[in-house]
C-alpha positions as CSV (number, residue, x, y, z in Angstrom):
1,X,9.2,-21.0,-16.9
2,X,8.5,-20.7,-20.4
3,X,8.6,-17.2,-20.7
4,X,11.0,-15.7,-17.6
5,X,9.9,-11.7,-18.9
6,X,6.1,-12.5,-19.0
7,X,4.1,-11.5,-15.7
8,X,2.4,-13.8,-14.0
9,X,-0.6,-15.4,-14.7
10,X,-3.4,-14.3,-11.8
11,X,-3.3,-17.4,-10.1
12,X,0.4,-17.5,-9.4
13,X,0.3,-13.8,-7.6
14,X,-2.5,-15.3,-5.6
15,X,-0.1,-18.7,-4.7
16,X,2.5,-16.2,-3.7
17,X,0.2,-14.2,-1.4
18,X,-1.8,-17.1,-0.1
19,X,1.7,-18.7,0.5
20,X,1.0,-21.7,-1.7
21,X,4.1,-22.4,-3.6
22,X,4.1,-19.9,-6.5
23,X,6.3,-20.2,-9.8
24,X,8.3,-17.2,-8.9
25,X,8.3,-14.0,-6.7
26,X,6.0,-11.3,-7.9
27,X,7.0,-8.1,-9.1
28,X,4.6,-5.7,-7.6
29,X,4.8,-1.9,-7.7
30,X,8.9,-2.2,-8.6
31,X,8.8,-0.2,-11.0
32,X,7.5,2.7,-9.2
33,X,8.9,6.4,-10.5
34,X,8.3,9.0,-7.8
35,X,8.4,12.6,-8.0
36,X,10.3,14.0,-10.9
37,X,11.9,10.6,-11.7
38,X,10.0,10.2,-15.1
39,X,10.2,13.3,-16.0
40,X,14.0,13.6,-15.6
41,X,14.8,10.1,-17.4
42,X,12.0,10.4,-20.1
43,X,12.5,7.4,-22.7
44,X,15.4,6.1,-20.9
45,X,13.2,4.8,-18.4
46,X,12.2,2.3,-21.7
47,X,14.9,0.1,-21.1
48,X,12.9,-1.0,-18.2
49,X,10.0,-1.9,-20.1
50,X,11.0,-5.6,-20.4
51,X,10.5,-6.3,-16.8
52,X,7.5,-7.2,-15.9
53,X,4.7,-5.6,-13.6
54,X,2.8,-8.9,-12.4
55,X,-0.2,-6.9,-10.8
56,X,-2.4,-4.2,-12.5
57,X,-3.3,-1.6,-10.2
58,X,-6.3,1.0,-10.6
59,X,-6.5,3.7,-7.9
60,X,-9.0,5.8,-7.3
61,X,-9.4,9.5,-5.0
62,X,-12.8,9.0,-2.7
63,X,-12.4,12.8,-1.6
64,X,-12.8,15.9,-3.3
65,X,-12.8,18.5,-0.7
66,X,-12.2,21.1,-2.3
67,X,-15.8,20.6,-4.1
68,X,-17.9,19.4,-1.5
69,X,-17.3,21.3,1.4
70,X,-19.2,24.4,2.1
71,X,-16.7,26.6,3.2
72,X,-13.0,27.4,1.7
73,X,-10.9,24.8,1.7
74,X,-6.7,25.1,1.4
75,X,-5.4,22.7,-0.9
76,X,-1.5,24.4,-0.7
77,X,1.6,22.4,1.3
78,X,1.9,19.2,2.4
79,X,-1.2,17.0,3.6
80,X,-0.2,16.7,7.3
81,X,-0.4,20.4,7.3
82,X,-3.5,21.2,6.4
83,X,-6.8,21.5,8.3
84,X,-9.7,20.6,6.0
85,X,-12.2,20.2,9.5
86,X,-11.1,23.4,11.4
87,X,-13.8,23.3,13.7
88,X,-15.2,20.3,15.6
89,X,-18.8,21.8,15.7
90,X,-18.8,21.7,11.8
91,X,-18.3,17.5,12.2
92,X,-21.8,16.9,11.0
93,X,-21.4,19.2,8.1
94,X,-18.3,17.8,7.6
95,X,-19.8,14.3,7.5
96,X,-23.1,15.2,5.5
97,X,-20.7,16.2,2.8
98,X,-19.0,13.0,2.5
99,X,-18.8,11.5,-1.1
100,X,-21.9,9.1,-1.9
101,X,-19.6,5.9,-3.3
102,X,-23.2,5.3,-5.5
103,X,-22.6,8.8,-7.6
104,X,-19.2,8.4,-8.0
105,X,-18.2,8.0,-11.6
106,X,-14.8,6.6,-11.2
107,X,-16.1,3.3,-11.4
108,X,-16.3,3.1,-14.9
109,X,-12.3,3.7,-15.2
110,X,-11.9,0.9,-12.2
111,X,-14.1,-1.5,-14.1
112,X,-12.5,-1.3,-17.3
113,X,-8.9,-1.9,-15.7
114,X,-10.6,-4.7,-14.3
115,X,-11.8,-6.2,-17.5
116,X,-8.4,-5.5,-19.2
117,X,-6.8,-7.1,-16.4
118,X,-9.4,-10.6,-16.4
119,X,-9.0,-10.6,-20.1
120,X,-5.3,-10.6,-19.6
121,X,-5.2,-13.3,-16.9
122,X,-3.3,-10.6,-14.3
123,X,-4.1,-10.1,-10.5
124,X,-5.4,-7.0,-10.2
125,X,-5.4,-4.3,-7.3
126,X,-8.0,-1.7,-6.7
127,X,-7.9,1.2,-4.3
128,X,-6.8,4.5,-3.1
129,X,-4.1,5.7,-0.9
130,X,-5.1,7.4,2.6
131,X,-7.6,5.0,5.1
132,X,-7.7,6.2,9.2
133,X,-4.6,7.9,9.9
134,X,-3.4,9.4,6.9
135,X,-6.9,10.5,5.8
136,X,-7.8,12.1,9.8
137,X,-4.8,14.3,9.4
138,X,-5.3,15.4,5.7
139,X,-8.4,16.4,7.5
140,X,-7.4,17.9,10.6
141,X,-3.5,18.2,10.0
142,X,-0.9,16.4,11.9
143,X,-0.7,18.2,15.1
144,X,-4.3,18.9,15.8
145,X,-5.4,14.9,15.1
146,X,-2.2,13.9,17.6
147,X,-4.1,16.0,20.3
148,X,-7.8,15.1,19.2
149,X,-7.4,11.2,20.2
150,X,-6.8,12.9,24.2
151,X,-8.9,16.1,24.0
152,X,-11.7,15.0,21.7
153,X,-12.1,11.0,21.9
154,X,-15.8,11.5,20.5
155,X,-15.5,13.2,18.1
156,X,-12.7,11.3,16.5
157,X,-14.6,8.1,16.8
158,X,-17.3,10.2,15.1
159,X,-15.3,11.0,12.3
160,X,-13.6,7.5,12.1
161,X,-17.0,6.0,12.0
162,X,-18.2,8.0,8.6
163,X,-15.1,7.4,7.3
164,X,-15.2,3.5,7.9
165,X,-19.1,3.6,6.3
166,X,-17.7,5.6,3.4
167,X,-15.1,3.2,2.2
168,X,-17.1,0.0,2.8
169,X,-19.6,2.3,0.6
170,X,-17.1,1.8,-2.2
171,X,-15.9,-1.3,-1.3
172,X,-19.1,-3.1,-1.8
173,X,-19.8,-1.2,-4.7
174,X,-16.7,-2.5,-6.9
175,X,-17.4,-6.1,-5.1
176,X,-21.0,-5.6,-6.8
177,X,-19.3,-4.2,-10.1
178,X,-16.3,-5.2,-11.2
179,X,-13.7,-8.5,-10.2
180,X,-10.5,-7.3,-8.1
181,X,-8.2,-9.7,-6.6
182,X,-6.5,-7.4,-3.9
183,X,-7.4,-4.1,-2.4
184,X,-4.4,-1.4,-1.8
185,X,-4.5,1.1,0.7
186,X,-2.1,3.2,2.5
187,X,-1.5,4.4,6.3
188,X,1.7,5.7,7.3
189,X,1.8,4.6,11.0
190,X,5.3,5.1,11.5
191,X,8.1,7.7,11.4
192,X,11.8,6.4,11.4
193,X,12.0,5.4,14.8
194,X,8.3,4.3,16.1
195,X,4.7,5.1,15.8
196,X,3.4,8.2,15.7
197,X,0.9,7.2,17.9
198,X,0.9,4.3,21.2
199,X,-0.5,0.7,20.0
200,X,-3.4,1.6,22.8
201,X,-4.0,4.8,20.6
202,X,-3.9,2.5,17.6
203,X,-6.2,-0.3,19.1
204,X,-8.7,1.9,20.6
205,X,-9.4,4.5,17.3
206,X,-8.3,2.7,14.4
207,X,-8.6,-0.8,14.7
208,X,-12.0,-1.9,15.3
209,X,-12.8,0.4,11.5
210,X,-9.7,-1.8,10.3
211,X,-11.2,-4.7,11.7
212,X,-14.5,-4.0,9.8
213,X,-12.5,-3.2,6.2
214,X,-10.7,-6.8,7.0
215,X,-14.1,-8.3,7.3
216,X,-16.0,-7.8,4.7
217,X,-12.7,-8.8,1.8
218,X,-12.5,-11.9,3.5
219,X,-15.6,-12.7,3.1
220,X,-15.3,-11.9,-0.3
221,X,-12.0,-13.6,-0.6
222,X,-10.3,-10.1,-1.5
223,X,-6.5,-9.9,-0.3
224,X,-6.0,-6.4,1.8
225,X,-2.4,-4.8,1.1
226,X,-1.3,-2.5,3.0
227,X,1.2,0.4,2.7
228,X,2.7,2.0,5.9
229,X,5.9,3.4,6.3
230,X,7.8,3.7,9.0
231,X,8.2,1.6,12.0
232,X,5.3,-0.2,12.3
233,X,6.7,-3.4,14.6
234,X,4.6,-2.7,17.8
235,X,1.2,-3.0,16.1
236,X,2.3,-6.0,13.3
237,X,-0.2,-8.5,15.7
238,X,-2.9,-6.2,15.3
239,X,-2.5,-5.8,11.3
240,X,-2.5,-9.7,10.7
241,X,-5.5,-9.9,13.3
242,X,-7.6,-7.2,11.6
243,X,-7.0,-9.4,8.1
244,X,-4.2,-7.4,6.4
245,X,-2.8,-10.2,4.0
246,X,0.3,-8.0,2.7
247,X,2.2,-5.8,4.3
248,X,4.4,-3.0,2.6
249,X,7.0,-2.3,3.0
250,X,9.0,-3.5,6.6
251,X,10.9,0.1,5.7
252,X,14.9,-0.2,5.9
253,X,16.8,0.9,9.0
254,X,13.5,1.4,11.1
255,X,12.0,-2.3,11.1
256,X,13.9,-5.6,11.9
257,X,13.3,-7.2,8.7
258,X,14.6,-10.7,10.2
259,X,12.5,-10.5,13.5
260,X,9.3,-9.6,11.2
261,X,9.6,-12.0,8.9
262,X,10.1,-15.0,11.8
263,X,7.3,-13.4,13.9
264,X,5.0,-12.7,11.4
265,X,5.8,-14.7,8.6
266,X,3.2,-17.5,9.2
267,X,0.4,-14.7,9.6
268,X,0.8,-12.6,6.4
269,X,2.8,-12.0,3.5
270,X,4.5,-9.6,2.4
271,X,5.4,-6.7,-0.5
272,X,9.2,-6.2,0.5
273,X,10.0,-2.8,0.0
274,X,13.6,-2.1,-1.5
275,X,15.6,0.9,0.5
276,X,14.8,4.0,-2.1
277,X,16.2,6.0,0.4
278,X,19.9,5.1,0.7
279,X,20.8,1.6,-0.8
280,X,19.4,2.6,-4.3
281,X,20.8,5.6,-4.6
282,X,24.3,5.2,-3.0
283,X,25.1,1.8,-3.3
284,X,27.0,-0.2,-6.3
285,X,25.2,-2.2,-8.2
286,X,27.0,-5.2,-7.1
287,X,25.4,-4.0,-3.5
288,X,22.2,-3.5,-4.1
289,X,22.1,-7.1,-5.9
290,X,23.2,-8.5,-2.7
291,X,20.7,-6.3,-1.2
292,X,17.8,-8.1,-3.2
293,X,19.2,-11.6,-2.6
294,X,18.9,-10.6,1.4
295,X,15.3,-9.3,1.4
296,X,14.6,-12.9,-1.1
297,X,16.3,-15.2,1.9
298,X,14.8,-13.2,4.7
299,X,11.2,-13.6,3.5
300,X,10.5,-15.7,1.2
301,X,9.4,-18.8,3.6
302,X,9.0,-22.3,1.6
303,X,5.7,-22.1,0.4
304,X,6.2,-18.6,-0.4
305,X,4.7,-15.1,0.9
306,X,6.7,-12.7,-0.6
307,X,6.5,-9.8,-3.2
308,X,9.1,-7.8,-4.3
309,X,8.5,-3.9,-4.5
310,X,10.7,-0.3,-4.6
311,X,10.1,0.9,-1.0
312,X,8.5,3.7,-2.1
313,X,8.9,6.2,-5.3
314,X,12.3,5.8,-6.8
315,X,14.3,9.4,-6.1
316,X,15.9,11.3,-8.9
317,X,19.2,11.0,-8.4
318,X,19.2,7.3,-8.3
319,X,21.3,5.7,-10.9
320,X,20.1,3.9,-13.5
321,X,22.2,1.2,-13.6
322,X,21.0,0.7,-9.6
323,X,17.1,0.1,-11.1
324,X,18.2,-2.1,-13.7
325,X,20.8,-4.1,-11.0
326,X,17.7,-4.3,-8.7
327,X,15.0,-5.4,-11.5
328,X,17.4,-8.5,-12.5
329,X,18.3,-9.3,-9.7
330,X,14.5,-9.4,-8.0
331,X,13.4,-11.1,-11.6
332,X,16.4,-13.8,-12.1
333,X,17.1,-14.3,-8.4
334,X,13.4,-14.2,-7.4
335,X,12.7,-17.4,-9.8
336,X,15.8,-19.2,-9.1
337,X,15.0,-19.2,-5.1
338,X,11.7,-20.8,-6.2
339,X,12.8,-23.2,-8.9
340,X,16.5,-24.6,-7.2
């Protein structure tokens, strides 16, 4: 390649998700500070600027609760522990004050992200995080939504079903306004060890509305990527029959990265997510180098499929000789595997 530091043109982040031979493995959402990270390394974190970022993303928040429902809202803790819907019989208040995706003015941001992007010749993501589980229990909180699939079947479908009309709301509005070549979302299905809920739980709730998002971008010829961490290896069938093209990120230490990428491998790609938790942080440098050349052999099949990605924010407390050691070695190793 003329240019090894360049990103990618558009069409060769498409080749690697379409598993169509591309030039190199993408670089997608590797260089992705989480909490307190930035802050801590300020302009150090410049030394990383040379590597490049071979997708654009633009994210957007569909919800404002705190504005648009009627009654007090508590914004304070974590998301799985509030309880935005306290009440079932407030559900059609609840829904009446969904957002109209027609009045939203975020657009304008997305589209001109979009424009830069085209004009640049990059692939470019839009979305939001949050789509049927993570989103029901930002609503309800954690425990109450674990109960509501067996005490209140109904009413969750109710729910699921204004949600599911809300987003394809906005998806068809930035198919009708802007270009986007991917569209990133985010459900964590999975805690360390398995699902938080059964695959029936998952198939009879969530799928048919994922089946209904994966619809309408193929017909569009949109790529779905999906975040979930976790262990999501009971349900991976289900996410490549609903249309999700990339998963993210086959989490480390709770997913058999080898068994997923042979049973899966032909049926979607995928955004593998580096271990933030405990090989970035811990490991040597020369180890997590090994570490990136694993995840390249494991999935990277011979026409391709494969992203590379940090697992999830990078930790404070993660050396930075570790970032740089995985960058390289994703970058250089990444086009070498492709170009022998």
């Amino acid at each position: 390649m003329a240019d090894l530091y360049a990103p990618l043109p558009r069409e060769e982040v498409r080749r690697a998700v379409e598993r169509r031979h591309p030039a190199r493995i993408p670089l997608v959402m590797a260089k992705w500070w989480g909490e307190g990270f930035e802050a801590l390394h300020g302009k150090a974190l410049e030394r990383f600027d040379k590597y490049p970022q071979d997708a654009v993303l633009a994210l957007i928040e569909p919800f404002d609760f705190a504005k648009s429902l009627p009654w007090e809202v508590n914004q304070g803790g974590a998301i799985d522990s509030r309880c935005l819907l306290p009440d079932w019989d407030r559900l059609d208040e609840f829904i009446a004050c969904l957002p109209d995706p027609e009045k939203d003015p975020q657009f304008e941001q997305a589209a001109q992200a979009a424009e830069q992007a085209r004009g640049e010749d990059r692939y470019f993501l839009f979305g939001w995080w949050r789509l049927f589980f993570e989103r029901p229990w930002e609503i309800r909180g954690m425990l109450n939504l674990l109960t509501d699939y067996a005490r209140h079947p109904q009413q969750v479908h109710r729910l699921y079903e204004a949600l599911c009309d809300t987003y394809l709301g906005y998806l068809r509005r930035a198919l009708r306004e802007f270009p986007f070549d991917g569209f990133w979302t985010s459900d964590d299905l999975g805690h360390q060890r398995q699902l938080f809920i059964s695959p029936q739980t998952f198939r009879t709730f969530l799928k048919p509305r994922y089946a209904r998002i994966g619809a309408l971008l193929q017909e569009h010829g949109v790529h779905w990527w999906l975040h979930s961490c976790g262990n999501n290896t009971l349900i991976m069938g289900d996410l490549a029959d609903v249309g999700v093209n990339v998963f993210h990120p086959v989490q480390k230490h709770t997913m058999d990265e080898r068994a997923i990428a042979a049973a899966y491998g032909g049926r979607m790609s995928f955004l593998a997510g580096f271990d933030v938790q405990q090989t970035l942080r811990t490991a040597s440098p020369q180890e997590v180098r090994r570490e990136v050349r694993f995840l390249v052999d494991t999935f990277d099949r011979p026409e391709g499929g494969l992203c590379l990605a940090a697992g999830n924010g990078i930790l404070p407390g993660t050396p930075l000789e570790n970032v740089e050691a995985f960058l390289e070695e994703a970058l250089l190793y990444g086009t070498r595997k492709r170009n022998p």
